[in-house]
C-alpha positions as CSV (number, residue, x, y, z in Angstrom):
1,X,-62.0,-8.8,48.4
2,X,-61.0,-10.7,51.7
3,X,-61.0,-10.1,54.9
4,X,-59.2,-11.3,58.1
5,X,-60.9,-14.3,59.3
6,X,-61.3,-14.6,63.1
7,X,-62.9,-18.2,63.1
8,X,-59.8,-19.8,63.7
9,X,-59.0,-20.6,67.6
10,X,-55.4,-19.6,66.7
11,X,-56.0,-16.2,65.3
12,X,-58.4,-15.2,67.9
13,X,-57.3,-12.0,69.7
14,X,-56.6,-11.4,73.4
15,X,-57.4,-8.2,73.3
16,X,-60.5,-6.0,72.7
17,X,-59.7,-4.6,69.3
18,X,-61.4,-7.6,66.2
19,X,-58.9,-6.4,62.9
20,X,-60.6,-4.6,60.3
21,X,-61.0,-5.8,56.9
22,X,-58.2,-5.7,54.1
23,X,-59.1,-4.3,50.7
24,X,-58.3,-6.9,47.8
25,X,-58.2,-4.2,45.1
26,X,-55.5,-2.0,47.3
27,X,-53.2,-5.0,48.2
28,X,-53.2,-5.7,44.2
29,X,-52.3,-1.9,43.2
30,X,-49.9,-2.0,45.8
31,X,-48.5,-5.4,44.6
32,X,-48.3,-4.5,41.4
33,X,-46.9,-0.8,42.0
34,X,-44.4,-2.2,44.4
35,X,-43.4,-5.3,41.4
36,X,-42.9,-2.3,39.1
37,X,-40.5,-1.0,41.2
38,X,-38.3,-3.6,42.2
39,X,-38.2,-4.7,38.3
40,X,-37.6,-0.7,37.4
41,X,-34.5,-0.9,40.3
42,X,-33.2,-4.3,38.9
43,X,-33.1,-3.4,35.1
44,X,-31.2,-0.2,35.9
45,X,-29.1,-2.1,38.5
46,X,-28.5,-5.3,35.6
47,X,-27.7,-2.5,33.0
48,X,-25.0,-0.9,34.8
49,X,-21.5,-1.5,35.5
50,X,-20.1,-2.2,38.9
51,X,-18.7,1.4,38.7
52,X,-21.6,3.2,37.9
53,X,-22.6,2.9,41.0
54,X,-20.1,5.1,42.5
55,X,-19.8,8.7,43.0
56,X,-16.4,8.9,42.4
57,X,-14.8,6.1,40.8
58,X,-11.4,7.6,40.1
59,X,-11.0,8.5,43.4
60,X,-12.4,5.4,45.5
61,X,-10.5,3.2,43.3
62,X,-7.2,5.1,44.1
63,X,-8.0,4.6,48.2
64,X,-8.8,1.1,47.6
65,X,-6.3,0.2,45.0
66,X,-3.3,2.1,47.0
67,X,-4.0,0.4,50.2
68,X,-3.8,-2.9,49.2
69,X,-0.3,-2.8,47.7
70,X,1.0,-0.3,51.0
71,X,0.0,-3.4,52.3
72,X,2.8,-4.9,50.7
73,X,5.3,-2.4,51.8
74,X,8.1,-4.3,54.4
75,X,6.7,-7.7,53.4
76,X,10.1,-10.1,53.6
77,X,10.4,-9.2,57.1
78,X,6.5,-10.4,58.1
79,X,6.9,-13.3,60.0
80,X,6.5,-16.7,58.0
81,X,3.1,-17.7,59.8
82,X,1.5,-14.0,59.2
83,X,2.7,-14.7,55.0
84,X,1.4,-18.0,55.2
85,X,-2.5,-16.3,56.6
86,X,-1.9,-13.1,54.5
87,X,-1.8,-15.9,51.6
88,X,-5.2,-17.8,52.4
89,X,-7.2,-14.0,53.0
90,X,-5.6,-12.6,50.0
91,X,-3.5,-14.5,47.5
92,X,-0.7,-14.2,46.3
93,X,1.5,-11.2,46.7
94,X,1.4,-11.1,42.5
95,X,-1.9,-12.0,42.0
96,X,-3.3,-8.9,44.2
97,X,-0.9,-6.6,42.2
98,X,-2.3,-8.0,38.6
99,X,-5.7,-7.0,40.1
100,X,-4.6,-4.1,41.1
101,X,-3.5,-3.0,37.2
102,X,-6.4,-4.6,36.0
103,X,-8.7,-2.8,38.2
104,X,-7.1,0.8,37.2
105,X,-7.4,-0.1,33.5
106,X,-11.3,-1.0,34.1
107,X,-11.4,2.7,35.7
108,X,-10.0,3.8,32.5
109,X,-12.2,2.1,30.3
110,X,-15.3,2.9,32.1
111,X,-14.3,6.9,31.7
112,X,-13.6,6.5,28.1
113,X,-17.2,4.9,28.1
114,X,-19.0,7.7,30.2
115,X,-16.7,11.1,29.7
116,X,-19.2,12.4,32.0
117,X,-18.1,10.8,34.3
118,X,-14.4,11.7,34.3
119,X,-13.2,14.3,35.3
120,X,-9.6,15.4,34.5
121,X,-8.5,15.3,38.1
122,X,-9.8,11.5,38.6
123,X,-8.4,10.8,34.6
124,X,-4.9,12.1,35.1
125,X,-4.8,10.6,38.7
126,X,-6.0,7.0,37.8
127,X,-3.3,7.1,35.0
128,X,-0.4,8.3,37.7
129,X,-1.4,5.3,39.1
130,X,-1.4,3.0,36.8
131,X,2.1,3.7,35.3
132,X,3.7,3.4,39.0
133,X,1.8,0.0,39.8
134,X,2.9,-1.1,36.1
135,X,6.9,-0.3,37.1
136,X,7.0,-1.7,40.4
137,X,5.4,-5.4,38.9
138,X,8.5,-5.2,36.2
139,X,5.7,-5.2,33.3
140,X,8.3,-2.6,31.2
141,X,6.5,-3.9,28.0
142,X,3.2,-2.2,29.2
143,X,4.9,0.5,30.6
144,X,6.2,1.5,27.8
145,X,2.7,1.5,25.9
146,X,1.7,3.4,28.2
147,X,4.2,5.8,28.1
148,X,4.2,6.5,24.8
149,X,0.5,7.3,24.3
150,X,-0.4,10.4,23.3
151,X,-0.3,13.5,26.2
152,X,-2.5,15.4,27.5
153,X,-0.9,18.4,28.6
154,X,2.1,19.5,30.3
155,X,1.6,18.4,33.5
156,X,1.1,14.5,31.6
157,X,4.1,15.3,29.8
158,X,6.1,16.0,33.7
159,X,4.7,13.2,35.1
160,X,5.8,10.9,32.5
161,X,9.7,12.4,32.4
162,X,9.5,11.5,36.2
163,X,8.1,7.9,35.7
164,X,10.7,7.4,33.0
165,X,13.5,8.7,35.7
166,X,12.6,7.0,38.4
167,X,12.6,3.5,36.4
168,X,14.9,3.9,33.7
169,X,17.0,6.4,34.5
170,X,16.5,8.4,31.2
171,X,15.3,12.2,32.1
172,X,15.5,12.9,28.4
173,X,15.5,17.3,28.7
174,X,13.5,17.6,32.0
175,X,15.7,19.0,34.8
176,X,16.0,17.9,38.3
177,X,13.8,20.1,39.1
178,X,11.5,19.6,36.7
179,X,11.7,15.7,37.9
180,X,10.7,17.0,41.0
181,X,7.7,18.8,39.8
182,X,6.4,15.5,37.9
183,X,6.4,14.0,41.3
184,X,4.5,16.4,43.1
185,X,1.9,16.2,40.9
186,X,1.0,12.4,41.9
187,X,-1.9,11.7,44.3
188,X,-0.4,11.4,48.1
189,X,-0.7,7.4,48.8
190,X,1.4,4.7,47.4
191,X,2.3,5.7,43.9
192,X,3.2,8.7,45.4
193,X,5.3,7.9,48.0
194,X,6.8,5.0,45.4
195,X,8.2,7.2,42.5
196,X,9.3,9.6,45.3
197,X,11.7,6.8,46.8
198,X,12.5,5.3,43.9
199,X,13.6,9.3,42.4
200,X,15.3,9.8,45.6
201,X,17.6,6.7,45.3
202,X,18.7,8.1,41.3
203,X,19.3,11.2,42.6
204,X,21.5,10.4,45.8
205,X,19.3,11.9,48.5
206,X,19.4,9.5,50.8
207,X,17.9,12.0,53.8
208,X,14.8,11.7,51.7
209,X,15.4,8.0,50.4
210,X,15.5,6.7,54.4
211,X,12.1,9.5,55.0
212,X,10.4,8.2,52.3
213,X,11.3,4.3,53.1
214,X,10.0,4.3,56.7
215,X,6.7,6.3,55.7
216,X,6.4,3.0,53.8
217,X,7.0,0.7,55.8
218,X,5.1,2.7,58.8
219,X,2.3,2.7,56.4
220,X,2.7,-1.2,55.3
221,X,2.9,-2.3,58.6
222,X,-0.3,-0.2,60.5
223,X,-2.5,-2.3,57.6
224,X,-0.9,-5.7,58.7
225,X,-1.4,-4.5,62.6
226,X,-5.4,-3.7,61.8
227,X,-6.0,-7.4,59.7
228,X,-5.0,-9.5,62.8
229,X,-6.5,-7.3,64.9
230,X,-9.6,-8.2,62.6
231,X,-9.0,-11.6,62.4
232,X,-8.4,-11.9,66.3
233,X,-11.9,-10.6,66.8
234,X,-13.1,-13.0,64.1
235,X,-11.3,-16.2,65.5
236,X,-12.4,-14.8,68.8
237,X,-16.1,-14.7,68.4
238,X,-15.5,-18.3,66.0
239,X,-14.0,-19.7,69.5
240,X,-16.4,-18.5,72.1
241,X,-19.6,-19.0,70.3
242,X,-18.1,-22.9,69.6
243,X,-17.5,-23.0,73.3
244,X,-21.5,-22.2,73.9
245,X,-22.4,-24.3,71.4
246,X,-20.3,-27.2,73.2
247,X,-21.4,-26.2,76.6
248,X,-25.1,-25.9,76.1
249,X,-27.0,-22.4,75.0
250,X,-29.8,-21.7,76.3
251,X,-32.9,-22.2,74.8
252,X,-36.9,-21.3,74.8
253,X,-38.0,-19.9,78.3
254,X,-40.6,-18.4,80.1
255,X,-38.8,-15.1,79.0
256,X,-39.0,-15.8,75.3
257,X,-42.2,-16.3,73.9
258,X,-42.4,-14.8,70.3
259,X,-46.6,-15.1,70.5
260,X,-46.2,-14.3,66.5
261,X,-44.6,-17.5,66.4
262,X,-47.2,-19.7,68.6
263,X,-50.2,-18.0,67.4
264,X,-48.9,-16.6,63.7
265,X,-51.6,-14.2,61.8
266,X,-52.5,-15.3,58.2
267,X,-50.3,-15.5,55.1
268,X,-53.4,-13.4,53.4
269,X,-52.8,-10.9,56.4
270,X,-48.9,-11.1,56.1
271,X,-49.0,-10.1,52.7
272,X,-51.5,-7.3,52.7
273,X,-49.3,-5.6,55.0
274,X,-46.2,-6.2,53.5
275,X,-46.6,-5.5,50.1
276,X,-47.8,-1.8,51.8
277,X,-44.7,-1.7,54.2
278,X,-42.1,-2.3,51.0
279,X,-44.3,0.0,49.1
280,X,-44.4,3.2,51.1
281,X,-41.0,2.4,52.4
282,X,-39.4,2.2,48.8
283,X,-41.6,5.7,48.4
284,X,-40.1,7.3,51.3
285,X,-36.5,6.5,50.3
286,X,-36.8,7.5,47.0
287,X,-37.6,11.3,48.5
288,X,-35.0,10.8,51.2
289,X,-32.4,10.6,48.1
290,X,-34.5,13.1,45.5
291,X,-34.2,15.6,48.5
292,X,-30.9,14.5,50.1
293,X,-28.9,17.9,49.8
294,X,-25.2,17.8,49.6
295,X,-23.5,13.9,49.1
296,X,-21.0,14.1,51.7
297,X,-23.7,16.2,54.4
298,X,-26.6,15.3,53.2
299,X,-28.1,15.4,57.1
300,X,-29.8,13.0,59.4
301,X,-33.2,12.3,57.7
302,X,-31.0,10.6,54.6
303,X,-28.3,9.0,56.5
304,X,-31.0,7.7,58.4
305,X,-33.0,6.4,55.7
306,X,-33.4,2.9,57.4
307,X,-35.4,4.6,60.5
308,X,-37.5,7.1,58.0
309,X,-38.5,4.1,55.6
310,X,-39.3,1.7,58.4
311,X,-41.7,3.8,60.5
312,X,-44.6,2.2,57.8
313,X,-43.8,-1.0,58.7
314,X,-43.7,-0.7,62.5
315,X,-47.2,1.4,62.6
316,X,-48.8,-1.2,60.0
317,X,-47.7,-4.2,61.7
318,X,-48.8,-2.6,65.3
319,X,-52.2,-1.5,63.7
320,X,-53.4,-4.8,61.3
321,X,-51.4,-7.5,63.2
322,X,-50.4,-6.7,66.7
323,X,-52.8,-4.8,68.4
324,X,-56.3,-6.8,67.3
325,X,-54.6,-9.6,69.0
326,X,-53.8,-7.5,72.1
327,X,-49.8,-7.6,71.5
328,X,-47.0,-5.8,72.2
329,X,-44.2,-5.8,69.8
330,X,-42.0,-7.1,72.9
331,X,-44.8,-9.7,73.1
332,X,-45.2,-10.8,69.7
333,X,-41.3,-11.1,68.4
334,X,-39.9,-11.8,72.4
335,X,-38.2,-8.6,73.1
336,X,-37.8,-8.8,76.3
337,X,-34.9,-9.2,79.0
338,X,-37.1,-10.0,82.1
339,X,-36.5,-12.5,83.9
340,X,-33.6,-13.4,81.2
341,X,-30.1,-13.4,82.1
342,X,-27.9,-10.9,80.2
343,X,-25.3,-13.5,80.2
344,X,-27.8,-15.9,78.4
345,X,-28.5,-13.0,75.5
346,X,-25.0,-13.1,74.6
347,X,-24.5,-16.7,75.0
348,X,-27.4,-17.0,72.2
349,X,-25.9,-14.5,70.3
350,X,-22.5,-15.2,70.1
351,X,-23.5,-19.0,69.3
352,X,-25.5,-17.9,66.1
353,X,-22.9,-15.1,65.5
354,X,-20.3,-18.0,64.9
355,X,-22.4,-19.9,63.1
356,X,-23.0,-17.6,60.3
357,X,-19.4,-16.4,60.1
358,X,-18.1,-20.5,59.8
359,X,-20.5,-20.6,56.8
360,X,-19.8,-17.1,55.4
361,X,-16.1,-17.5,55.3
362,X,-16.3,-20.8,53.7
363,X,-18.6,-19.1,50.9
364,X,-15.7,-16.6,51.0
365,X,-13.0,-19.5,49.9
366,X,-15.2,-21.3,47.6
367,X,-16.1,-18.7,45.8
368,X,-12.4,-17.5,45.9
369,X,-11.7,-20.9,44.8
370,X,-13.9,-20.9,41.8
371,X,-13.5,-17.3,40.6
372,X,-16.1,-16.0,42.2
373,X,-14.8,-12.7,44.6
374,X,-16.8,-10.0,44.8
375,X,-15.8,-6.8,42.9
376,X,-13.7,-4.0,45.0
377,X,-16.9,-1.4,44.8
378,X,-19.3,-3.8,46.0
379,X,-21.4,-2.2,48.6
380,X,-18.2,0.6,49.0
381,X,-19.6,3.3,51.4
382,X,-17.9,6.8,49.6
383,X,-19.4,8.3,52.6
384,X,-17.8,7.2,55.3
385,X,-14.2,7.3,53.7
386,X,-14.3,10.5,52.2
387,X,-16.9,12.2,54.3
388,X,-16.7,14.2,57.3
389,X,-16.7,12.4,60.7
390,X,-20.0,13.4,61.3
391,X,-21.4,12.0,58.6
392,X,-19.4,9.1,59.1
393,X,-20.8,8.7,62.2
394,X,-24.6,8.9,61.4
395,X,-24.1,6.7,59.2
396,X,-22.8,4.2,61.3
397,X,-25.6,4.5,63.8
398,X,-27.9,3.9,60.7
399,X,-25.6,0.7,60.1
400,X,-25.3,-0.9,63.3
401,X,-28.4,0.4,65.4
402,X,-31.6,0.8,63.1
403,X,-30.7,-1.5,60.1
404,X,-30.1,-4.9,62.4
405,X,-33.1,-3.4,64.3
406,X,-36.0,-3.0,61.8
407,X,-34.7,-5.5,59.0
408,X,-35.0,-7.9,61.7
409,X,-38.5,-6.9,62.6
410,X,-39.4,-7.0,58.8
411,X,-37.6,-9.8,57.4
412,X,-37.7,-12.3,60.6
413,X,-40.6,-11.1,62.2
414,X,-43.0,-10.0,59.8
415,X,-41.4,-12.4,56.5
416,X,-40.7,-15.5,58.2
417,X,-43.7,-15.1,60.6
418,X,-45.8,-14.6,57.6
419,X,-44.2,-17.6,55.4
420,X,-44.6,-19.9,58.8
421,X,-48.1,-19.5,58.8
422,X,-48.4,-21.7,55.9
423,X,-44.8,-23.4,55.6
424,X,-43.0,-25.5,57.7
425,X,-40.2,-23.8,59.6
426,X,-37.5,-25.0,57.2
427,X,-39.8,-23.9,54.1
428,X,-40.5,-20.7,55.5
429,X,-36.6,-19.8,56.7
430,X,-35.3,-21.2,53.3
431,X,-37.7,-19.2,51.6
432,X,-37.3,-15.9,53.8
433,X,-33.8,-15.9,53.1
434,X,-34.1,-16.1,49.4
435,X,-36.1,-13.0,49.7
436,X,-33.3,-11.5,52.1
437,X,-30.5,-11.7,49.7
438,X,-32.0,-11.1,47.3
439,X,-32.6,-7.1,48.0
440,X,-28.7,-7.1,49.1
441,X,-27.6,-8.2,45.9
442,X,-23.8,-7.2,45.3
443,X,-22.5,-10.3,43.4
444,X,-22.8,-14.0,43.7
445,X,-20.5,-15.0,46.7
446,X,-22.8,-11.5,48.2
447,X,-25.9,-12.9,47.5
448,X,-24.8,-16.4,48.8
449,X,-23.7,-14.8,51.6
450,X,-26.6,-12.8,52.6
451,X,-28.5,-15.9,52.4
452,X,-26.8,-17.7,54.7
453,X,-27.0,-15.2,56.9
454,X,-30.6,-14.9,56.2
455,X,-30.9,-18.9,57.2
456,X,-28.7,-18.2,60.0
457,X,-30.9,-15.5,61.5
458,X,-34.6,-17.1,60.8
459,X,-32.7,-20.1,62.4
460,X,-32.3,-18.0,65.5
461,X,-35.8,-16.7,65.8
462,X,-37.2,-20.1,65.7
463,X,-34.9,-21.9,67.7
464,X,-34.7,-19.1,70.9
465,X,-38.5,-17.7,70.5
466,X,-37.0,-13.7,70.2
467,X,-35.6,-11.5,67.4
468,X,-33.1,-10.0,70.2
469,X,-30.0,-12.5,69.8
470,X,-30.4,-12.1,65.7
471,X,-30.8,-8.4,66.1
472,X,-27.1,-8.8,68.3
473,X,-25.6,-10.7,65.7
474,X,-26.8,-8.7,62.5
475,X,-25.8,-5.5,64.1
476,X,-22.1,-7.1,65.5
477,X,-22.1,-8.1,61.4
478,X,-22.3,-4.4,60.3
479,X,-20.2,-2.8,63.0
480,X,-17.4,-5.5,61.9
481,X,-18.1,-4.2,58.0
482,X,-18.0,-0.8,59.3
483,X,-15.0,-0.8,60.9
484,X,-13.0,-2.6,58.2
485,X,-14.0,0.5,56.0
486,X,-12.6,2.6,58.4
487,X,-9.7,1.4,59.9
488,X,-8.4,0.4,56.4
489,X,-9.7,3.0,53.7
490,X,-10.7,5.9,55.5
């Protein structure tokens, strides 16, 4: 067993209140309990596919997938420049659409391996979709495997007179009508509105033909409109925080102090506490999710998991670390804006925001370069595109308020201030970071990623003395992330 040594002038409290003792035996059960955890968590997460993790495969990868080829829709008449950047954030035009078929057939093949997981809805659907992607690339070869495999039922057998219409011309014994009805039964979205056009030009209706063409490029152009209004923001924040960076940001003051920083507790201390914060806060979101109710409403205390599984680590740190040393959490981790400028907080923030989006979009590109992109369901949020507003909407306050707010306070304030207290600050942010990404681990260019960021924002504590700048640029981060989900998917 130890116990919190007080001998040291830099751990001697201000305030009235000596810290009790830390049982050995407890911080080892919980250790080991919380190791057993994490290791249960990554087995099942190695052992998995990237779409096991989704709710609805099928029908995520039908959003996703259709979007990026509507994309696509009115192209030749994008202006050269806007090609030439559409180019370096996506590829090539043909490369997206091979991704596209080979994404669908993964979709496939992950139903054939867990039937349970298909339904005949999301089956018949990711198969519509296939076929139409397959036609518009010109791969008649494939299509024509496909076509002929063996149907499922009548509606397959519709849908497959209609592909064979639209593309070939051949309607074998199926009507007009019953062309028609083979259409219809496609998902609304691209393929849908595809086959439509490309049935309306065999047949001569060229009402529907010139409907159906500017639905397309309506739809191909709001997508192009919403990724440079995305990138201006980007280039935007790139700029300014450059600009602060030339000009001078402010650094330590009077204002910012960070006490946890000048004075840091004990790595013994750190890590009694925090292997009971990750603990009960692993706990507590496992009964948020075993108790969540409905997916798409499953009400605040699960869509605001973040808040729930933190509250441990805010009393914990207050009661074994903050308040035998007569802090306040605005004292210990400098959250404070008196006497500082507003104009200085986002002149810090905006700095270090640019900083960690110049390194994560050239992790972005070199891991594009080498092969390495992330897979489409990484970190996909079925809530927020197929779910209510409200729930949408919780979520995002969970996303862009409490997450930047206490995963700043746990991994900065409590990680890196523990790690510091033995390591050098560029030991301890290296080694913080590490940790960081590695519980947000998507992929490679996502765990690279995350650690930079995580570099980027220990950086920021120890260079301005307060958590509040990193907590600005973290939740800026997310409400970026959020937004691309839903001005592009939902």
């Amino acid at each position: 067993m130890f116990k919190v040594s007080m001998h040291h002038h830099l751990l001697a409290p201000t305030g009235p209140t000596a810290p009790a003792a830390f049982h050995a035996w407890v911080t080892a059960l919980c250790a080991l309990l919380l190791a057993a955890m994490i290791i249960y968590l990554g087995v099942l997460s190695h052992a998995s596919t990237n779409l096991a993790g989704l709710r609805f495969p099928g029908e995520s990868a039908g959003r996703i997938l259709d979007r990026h080829l509507e994309f696509y829709e009115g192209y030749a008449s994008v202006p050269s420049w806007q090609r030439g950047l559409f180019a370096v954030l996506f590829g090539a035009r043909d490369k997206v659409q091979a991704d596209v078929i080979r994404s669908y057939r993964e979709v496939l093949g992950y139903f054939h391996q867990q039937p349970k997981d298909a339904t005949p809805w999301a089956l018949f659907n990711t198969r519509a979709r296939l076929l139409v992607s397959l036609a518009e690339s010109g791969q008649k070869a494939q299509l024509e495997a496909e076509l002929r495999r063996p149907s499922g039922s009548l509606d397959d057998d519709m849908l497959r007179d209609a592909v064979r219409f639209a593309y070939s011309g051949d309607a074998g014994n199926a009507s007009v009508a019953d062309i028609f009805y083979g259409v219809r039964l496609f998902p609304l979205g691209w393929a849908a509105d595809r086959i439509d056009l490309r049935v309306s030009q065999r047949l001569g209706y060229r009402d529907r033909e010139r409907s159906v063409q500017r639905r397309l490029l309506a739809n191909g152009q709001r997508w192009r409109d919403r990724v440079l209004l995305l990138v201006a923001a980007v280039v935007s924040g790139l700029a300014l925080g450059a600009w602060f960076w030339w000009r001078g940001v402010p650094t330590r003051t009077h204002a910012w102090y960070a006490a946890a920083l000048h004075r840091p507790w004990s790595v013994s201390e750190g890590f009694a506490v925090l292997v009971r914060v990750g603990l009960l806060g692993m706990l507590i979101s496992a009964a948020l999710h075993i108790f969540a109710g409905a997916y798409f409403q499953p009400g605040v205390f699960m869509l605001w998991s973040t808040l729930f599984a933190s509250l441990p680590m805010v009393w914990l740190t207050h009661r074994w670390l903050l308040r035998p040393r007569g802090w306040s959490f605005a004292t210990a981790f400098g959250l404070t804006l008196r006497r500082m400028p507003w104009t200085n907080v986002i002149k810090a923030a905006l700095a270090i925001l640019s900083l960690e989006w110049a390194g994560t979009l050239v992790i972005a590109w070199l891991g594009w370069q080498f092969g390495l992109t992330a897979h489409w369901s990484a970190g996909l949020q079925e809530r927020a595109i197929f779910g209510p507003w409200q729930t949408a909407a919780l979520g995002g306050i969970n996303l862009v308020l409490w997450a930047p707010l206490f995963e700043e306070l746990g991994f900065r304030g409590l990680v890196y201030g523990s790690l510091r207290a033995r390591l050098n600050p560029r030991a301890a942010i290296v080694a913080s970071a590490a940790l960081f990404s590695a519980l947000h681990l998507y992929s490679m260019i996502g765990f690279l990623s995350v650690f930079w960021s995580g570099v980027v924002l220990a950086y920021s504590y120890e260079r301005f003395r307060s958590l509040l700048p990193g907590m600005l640029v973290h939740s800026i981060g997310n409400l970026i992330a959020m937004n691309t989900v839903l001005l592009f998917y939902r």
